[in-house]
N, CA, C and O atoms as a GROMACS GRO file, in nm:
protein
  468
    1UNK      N    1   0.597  -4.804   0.520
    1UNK     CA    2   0.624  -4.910   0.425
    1UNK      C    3   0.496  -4.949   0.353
    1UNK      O    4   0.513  -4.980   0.235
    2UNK      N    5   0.382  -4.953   0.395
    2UNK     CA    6   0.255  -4.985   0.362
    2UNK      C    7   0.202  -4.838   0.238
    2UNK      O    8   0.126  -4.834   0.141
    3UNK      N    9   0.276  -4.754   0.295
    3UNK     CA   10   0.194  -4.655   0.192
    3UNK      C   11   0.271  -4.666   0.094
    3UNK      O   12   0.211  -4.685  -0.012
    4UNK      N   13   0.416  -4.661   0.085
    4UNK     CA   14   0.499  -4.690  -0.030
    4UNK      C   15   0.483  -4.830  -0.090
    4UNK      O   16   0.545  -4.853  -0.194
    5UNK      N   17   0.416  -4.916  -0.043
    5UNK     CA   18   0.362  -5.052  -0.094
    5UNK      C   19   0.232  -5.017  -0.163
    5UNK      O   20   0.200  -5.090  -0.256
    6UNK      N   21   0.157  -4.922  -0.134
    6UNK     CA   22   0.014  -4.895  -0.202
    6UNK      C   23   0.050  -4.792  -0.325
    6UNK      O   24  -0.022  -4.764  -0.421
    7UNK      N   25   0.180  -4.746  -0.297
    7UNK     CA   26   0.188  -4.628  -0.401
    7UNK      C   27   0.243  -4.658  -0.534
    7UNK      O   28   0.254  -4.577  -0.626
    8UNK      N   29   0.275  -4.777  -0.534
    8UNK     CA   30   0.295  -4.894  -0.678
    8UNK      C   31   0.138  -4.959  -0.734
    8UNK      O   32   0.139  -5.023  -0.839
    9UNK      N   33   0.036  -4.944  -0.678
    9UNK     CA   34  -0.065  -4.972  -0.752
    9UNK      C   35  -0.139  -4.822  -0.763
    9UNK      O   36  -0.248  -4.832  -0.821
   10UNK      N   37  -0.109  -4.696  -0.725
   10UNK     CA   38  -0.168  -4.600  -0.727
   10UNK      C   39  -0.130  -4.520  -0.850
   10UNK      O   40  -0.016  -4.494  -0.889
   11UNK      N   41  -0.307  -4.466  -0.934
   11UNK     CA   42  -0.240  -4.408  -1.043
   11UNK      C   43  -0.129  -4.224  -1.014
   11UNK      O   44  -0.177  -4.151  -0.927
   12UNK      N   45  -0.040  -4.186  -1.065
   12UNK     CA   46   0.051  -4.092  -1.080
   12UNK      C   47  -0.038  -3.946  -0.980
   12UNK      O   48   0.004  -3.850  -0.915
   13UNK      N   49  -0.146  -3.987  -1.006
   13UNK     CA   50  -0.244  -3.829  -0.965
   13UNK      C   51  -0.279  -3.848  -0.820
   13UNK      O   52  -0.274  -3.758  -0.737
   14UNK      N   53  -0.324  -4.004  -0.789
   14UNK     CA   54  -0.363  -4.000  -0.635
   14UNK      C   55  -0.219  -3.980  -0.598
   14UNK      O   56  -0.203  -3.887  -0.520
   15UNK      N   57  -0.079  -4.063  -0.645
   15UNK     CA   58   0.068  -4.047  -0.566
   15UNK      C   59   0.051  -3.870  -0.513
   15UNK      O   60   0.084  -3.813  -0.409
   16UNK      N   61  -0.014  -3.824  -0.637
   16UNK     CA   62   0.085  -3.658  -0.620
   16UNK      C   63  -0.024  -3.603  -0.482
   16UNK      O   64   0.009  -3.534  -0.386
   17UNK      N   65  -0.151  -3.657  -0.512
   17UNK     CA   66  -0.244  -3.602  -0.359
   17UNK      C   67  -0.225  -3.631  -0.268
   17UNK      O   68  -0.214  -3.557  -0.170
   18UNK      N   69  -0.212  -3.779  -0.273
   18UNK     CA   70  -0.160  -3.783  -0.100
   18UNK      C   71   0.013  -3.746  -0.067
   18UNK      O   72   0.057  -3.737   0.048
   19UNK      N   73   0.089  -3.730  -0.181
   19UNK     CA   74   0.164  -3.620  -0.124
   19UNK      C   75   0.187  -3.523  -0.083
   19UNK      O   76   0.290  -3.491  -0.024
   20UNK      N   77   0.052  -3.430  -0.119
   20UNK     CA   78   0.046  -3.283  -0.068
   20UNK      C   79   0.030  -3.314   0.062
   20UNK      O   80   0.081  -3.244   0.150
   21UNK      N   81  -0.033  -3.410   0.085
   21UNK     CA   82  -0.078  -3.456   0.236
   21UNK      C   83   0.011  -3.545   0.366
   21UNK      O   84  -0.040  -3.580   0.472
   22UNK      N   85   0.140  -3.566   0.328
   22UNK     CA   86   0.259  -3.596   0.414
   22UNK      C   87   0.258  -3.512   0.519
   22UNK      O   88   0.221  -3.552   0.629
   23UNK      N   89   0.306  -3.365   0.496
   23UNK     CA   90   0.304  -3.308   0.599
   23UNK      C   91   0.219  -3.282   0.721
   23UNK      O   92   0.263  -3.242   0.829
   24UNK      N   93   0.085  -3.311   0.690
   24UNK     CA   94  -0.013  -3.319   0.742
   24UNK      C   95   0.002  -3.458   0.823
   24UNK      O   96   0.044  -3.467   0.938
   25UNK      N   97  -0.031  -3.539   0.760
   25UNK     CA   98  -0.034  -3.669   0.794
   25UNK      C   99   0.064  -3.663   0.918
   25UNK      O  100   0.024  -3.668   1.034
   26UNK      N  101   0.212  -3.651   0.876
   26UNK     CA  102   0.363  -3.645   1.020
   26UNK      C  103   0.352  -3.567   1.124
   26UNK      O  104   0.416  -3.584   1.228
   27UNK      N  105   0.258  -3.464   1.103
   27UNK     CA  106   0.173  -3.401   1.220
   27UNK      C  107   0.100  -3.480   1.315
   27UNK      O  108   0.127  -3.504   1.433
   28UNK      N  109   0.006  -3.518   1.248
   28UNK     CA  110  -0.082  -3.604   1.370
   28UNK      C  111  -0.035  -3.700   1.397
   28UNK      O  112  -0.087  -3.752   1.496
   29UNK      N  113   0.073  -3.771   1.338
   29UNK     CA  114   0.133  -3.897   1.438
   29UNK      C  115   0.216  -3.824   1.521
   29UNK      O  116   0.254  -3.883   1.622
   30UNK      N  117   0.266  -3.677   1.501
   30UNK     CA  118   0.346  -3.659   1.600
   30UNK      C  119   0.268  -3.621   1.741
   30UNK      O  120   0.289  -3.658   1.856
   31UNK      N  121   0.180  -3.543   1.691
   31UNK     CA  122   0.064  -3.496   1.773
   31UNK      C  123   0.045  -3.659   1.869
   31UNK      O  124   0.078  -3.684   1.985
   32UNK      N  125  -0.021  -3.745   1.766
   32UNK     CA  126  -0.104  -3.847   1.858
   32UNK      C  127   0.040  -3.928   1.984
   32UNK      O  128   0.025  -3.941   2.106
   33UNK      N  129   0.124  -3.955   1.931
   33UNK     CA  130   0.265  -3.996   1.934
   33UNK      C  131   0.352  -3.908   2.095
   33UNK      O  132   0.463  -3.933   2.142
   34UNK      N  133   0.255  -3.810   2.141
   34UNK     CA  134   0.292  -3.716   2.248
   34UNK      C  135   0.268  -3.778   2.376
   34UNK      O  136   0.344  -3.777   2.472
   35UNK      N  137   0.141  -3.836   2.367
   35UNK     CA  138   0.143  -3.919   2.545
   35UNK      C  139   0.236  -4.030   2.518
   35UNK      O  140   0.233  -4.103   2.617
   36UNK      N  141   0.321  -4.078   2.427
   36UNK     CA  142   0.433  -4.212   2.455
   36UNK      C  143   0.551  -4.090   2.533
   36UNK      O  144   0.587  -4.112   2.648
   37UNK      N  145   0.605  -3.961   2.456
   37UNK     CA  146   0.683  -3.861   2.512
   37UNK      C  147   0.632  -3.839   2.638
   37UNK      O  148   0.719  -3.829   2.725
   38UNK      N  149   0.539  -3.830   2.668
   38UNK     CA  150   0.472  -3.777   2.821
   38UNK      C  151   0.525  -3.891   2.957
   38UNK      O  152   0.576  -3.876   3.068
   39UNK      N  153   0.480  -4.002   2.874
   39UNK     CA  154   0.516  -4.119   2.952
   39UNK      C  155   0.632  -4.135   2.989
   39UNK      O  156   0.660  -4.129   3.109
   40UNK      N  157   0.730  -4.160   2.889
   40UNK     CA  158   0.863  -4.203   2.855
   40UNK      C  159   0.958  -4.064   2.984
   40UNK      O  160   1.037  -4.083   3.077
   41UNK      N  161   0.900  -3.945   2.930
   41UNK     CA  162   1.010  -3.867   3.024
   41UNK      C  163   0.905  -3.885   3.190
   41UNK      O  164   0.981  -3.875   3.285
   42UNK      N  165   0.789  -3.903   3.225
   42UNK     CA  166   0.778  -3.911   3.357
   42UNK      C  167   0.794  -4.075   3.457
   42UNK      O  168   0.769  -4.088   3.577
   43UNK      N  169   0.845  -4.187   3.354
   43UNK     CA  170   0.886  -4.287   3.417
   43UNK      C  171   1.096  -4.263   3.416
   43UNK      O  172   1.179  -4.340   3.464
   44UNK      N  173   1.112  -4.163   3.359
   44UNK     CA  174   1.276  -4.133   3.346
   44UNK      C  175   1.269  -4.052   3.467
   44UNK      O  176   1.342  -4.084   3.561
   45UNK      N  177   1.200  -3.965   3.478
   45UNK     CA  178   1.236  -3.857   3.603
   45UNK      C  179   1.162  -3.982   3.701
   45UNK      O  180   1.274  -4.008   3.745
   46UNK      N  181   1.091  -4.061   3.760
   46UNK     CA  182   1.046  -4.093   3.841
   46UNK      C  183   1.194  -4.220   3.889
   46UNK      O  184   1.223  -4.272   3.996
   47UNK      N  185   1.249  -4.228   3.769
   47UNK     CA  186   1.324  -4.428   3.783
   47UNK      C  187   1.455  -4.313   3.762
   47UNK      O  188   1.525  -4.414   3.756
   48UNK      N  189   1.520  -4.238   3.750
   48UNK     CA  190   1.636  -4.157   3.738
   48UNK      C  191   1.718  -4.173   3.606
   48UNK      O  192   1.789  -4.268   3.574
   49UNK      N  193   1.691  -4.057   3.534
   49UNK     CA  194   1.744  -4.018   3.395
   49UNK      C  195   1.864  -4.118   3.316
   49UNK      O  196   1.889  -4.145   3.199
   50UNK      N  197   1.934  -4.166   3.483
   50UNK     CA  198   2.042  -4.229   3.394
   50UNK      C  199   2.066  -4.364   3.395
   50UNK      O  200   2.162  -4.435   3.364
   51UNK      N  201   1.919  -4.389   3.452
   51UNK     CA  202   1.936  -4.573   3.508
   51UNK      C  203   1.892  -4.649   3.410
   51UNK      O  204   1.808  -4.603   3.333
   52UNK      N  205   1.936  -4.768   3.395
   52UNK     CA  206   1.954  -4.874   3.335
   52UNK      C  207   1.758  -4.872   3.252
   52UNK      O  208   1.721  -4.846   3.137
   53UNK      N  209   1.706  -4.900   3.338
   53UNK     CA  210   1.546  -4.865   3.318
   53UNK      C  211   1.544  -4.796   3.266
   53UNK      O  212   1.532  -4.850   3.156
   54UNK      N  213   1.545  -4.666   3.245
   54UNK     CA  214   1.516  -4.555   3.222
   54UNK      C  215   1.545  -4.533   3.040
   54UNK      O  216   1.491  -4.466   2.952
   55UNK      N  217   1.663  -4.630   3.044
   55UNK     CA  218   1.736  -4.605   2.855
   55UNK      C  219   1.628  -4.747   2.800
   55UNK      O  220   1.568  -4.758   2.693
   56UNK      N  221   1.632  -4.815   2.883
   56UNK     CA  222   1.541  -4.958   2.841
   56UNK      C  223   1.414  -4.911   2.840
   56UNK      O  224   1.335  -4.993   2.795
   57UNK      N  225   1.361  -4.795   2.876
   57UNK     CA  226   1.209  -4.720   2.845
   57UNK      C  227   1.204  -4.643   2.739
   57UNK      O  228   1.101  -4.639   2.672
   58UNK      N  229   1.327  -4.562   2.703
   58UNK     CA  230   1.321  -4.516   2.621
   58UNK      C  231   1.317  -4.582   2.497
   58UNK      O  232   1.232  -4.551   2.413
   59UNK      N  233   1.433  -4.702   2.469
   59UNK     CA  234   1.415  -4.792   2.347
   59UNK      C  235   1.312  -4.868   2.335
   59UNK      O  236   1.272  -4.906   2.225
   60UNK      N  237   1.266  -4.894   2.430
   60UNK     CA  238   1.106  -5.001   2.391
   60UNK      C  239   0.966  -4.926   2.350
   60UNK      O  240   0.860  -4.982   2.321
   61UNK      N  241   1.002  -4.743   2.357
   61UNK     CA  242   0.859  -4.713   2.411
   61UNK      C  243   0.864  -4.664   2.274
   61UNK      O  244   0.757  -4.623   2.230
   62UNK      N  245   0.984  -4.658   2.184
   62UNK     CA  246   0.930  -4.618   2.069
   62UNK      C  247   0.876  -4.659   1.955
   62UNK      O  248   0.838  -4.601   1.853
   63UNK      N  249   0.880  -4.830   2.009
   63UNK     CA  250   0.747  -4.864   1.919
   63UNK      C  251   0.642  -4.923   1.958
   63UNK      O  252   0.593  -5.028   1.916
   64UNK      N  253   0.595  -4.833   2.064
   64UNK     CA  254   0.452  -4.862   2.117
   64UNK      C  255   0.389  -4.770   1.991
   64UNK      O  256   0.440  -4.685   1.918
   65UNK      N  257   0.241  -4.833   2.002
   65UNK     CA  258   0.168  -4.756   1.963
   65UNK      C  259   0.088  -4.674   2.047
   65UNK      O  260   0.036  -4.724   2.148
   66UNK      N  261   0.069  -4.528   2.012
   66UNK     CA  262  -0.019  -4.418   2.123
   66UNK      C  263  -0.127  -4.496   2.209
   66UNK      O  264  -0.133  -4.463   2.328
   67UNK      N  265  -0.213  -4.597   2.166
   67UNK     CA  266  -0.296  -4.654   2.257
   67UNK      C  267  -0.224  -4.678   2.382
   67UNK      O  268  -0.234  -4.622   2.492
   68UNK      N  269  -0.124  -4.802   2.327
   68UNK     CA  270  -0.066  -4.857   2.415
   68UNK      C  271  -0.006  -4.755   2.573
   68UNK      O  272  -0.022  -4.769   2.694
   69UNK      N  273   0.057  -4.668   2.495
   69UNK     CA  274   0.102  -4.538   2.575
   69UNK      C  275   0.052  -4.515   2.648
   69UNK      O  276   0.098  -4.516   2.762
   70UNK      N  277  -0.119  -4.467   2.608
   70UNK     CA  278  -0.185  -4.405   2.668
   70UNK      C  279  -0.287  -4.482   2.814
   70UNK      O  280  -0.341  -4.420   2.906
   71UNK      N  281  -0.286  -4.640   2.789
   71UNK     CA  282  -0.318  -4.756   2.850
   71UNK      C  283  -0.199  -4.736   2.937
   71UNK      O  284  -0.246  -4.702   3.046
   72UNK      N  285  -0.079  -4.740   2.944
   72UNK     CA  286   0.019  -4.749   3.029
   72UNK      C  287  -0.001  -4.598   3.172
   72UNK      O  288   0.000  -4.599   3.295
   73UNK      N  289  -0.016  -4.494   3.073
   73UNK     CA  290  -0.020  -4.398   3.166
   73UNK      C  291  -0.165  -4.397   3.234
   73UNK      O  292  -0.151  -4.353   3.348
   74UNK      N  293  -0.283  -4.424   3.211
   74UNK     CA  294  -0.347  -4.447   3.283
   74UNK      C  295  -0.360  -4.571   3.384
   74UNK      O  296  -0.450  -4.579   3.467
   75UNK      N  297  -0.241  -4.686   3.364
   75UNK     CA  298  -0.199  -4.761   3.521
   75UNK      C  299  -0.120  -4.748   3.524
   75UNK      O  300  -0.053  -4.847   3.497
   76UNK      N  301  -0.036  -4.613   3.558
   76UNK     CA  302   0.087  -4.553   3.571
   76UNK      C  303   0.178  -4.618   3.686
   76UNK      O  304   0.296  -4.652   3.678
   77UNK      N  305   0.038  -4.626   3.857
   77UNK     CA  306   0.130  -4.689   3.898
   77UNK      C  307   0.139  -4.820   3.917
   77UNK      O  308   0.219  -4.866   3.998
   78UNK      N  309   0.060  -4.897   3.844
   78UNK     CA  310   0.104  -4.963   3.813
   78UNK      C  311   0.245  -5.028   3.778
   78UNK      O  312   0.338  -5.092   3.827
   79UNK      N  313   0.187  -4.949   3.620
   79UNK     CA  314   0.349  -5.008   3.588
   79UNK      C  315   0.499  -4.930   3.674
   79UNK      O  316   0.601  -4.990   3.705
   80UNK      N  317   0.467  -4.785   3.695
   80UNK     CA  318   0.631  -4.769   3.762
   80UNK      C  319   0.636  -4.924   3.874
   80UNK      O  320   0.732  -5.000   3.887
   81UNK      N  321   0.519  -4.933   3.930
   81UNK     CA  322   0.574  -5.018   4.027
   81UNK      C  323   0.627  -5.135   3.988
   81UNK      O  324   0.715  -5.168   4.068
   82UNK      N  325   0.612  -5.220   3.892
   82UNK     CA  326   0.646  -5.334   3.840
   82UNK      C  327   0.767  -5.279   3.808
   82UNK      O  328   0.857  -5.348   3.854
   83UNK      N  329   0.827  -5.133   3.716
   83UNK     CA  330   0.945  -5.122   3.680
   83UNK      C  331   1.046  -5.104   3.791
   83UNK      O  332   1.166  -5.113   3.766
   84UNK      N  333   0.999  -5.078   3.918
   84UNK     CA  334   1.099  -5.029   4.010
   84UNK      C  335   1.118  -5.156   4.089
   84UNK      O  336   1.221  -5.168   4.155
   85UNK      N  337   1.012  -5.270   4.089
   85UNK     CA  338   1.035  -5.397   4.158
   85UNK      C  339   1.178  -5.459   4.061
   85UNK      O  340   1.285  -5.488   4.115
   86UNK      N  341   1.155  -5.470   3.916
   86UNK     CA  342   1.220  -5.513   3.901
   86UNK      C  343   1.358  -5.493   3.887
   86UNK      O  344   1.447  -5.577   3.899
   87UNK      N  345   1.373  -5.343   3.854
   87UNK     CA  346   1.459  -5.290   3.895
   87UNK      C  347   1.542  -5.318   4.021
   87UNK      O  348   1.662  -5.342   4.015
   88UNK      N  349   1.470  -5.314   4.139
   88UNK     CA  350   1.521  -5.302   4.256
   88UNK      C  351   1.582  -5.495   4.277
   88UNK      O  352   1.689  -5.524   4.329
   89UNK      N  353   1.511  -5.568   4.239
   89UNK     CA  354   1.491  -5.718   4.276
   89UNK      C  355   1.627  -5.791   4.124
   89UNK      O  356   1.705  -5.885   4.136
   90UNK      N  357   1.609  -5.717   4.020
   90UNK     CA  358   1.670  -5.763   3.945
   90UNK      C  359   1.618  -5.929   3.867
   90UNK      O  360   1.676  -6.027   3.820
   91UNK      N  361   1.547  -5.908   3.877
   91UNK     CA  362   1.451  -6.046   3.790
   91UNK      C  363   1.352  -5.950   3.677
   91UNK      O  364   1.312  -5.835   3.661
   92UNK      N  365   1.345  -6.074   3.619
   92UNK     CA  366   1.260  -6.038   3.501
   92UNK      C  367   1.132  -6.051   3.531
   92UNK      O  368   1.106  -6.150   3.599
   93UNK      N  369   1.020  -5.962   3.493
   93UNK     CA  370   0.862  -6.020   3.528
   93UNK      C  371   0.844  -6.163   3.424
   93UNK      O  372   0.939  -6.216   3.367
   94UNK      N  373   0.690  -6.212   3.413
   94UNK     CA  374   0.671  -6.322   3.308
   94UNK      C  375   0.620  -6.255   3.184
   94UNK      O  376   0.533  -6.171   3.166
   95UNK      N  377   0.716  -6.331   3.090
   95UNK     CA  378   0.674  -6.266   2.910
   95UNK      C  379   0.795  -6.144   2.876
   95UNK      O  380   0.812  -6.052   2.795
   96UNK      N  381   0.855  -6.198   2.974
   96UNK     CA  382   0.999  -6.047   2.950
   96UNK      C  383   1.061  -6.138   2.893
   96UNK      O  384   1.063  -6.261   2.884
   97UNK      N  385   1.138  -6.004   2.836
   97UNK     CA  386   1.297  -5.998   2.741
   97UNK      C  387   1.405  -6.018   2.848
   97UNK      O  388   1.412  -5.972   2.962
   98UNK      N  389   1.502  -6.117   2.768
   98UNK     CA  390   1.648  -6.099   2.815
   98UNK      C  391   1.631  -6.008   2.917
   98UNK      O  392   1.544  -5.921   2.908
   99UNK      N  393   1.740  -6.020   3.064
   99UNK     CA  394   1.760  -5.855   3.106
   99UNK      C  395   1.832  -5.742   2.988
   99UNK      O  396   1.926  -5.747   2.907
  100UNK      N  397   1.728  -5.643   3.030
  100UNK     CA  398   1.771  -5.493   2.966
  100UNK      C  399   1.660  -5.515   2.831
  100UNK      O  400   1.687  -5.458   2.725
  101UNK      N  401   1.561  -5.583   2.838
  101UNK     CA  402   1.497  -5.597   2.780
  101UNK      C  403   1.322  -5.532   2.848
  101UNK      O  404   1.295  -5.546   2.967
  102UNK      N  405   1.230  -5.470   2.759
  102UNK     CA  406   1.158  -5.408   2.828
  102UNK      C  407   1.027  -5.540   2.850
  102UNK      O  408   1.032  -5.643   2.784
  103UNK      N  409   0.951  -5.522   2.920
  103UNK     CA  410   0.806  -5.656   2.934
  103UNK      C  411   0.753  -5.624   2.843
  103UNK      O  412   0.756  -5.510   2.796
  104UNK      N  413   0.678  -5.740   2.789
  104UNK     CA  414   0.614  -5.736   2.723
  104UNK      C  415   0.472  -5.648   2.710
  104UNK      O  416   0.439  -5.571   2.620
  105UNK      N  417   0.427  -5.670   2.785
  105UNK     CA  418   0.274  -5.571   2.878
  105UNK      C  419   0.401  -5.540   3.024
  105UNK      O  420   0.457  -5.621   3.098
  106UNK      N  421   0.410  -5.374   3.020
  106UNK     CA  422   0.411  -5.348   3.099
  106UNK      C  423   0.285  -5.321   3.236
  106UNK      O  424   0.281  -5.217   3.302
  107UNK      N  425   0.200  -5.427   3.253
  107UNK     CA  426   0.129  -5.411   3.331
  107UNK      C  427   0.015  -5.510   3.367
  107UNK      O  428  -0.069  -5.499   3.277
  108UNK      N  429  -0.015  -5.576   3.432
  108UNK     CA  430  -0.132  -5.673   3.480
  108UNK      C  431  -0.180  -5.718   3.361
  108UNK      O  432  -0.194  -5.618   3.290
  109UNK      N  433  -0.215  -5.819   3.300
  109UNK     CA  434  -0.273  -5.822   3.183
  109UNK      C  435  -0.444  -5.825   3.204
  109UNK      O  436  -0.517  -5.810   3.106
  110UNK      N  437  -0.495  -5.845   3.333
  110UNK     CA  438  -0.656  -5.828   3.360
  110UNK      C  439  -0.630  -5.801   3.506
  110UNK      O  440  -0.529  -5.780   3.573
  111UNK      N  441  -0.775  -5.813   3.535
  111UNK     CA  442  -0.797  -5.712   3.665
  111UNK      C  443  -0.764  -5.805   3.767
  111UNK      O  444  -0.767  -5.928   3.755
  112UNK      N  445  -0.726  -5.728   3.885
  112UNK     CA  446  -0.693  -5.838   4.036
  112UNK      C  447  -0.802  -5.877   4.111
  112UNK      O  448  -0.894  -5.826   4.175
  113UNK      N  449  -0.734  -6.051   4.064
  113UNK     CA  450  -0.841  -6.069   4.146
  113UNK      C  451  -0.823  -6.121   4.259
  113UNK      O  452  -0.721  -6.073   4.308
  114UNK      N  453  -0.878  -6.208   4.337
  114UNK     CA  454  -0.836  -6.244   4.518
  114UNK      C  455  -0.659  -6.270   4.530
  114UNK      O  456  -0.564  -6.291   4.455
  115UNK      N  457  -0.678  -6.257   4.627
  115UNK     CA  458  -0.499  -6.293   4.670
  115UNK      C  459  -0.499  -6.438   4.646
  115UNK      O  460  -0.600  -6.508   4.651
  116UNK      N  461  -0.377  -6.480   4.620
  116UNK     CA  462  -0.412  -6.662   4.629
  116UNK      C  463  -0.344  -6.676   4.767
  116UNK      O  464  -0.257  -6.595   4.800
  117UNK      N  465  -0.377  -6.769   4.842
  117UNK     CA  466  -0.377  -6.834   4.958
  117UNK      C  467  -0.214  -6.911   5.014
  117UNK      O  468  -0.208  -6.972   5.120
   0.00000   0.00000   0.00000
């Protein structure tokens, strides 16, 4: 939406260059866009293809951005574990959606610190 918003102040010649360059461009988001796929199918095979979780990972994860993705899979277990607590417990974590709704941060938002008492 942003580039078709820039392409109303762009004169006729840059439109036609960075059109040669679409295809290119839908590449590397697909490229970068691969660890959210990486993620998405190893919290499905881990939480089972057809569970409730599993479709609620798929709809939320597609508009993460690759950082985000890639932050998730490196506290992987993290988060499965938060997804399978809640799963299993049926409560929502804090900063969640409706049930069937995915968290907001799937994951600790800073580091652990002491147990509280």
């Amino acid at each position: 939406m942003q580039a078709k918003g820039a392409s109303e102040l762009l004169p006729a010649g840059a439109c036609k260059a960075a059109l040669r360059e679409v295809p290119a461009t839908v590449e590397r988001v697909r490229v970068a866009r691969l660890v959210c796929d990486t993620l998405v199918s190893r919290l499905c095979k881990d939480l089972g293809e057809t569970s409730q979780t599993c479709q609620m990972v798929k709809s939320k994860t597609e508009s993460f951005p690759p950082d985000r993705c890639q932050e998730m899979v490196d506290n992987y277990d993290q988060v499965i574990g938060q997804l399978k607590m809640i799963e299993q417990q049926g409560m929502r974590p804090p900063g969640a959606q409706p049930p069937g709704g995915m968290p907001v941060r799937m994951m600790p938002a800073g580091p652990a610190g002491p147990a509280p008492h």
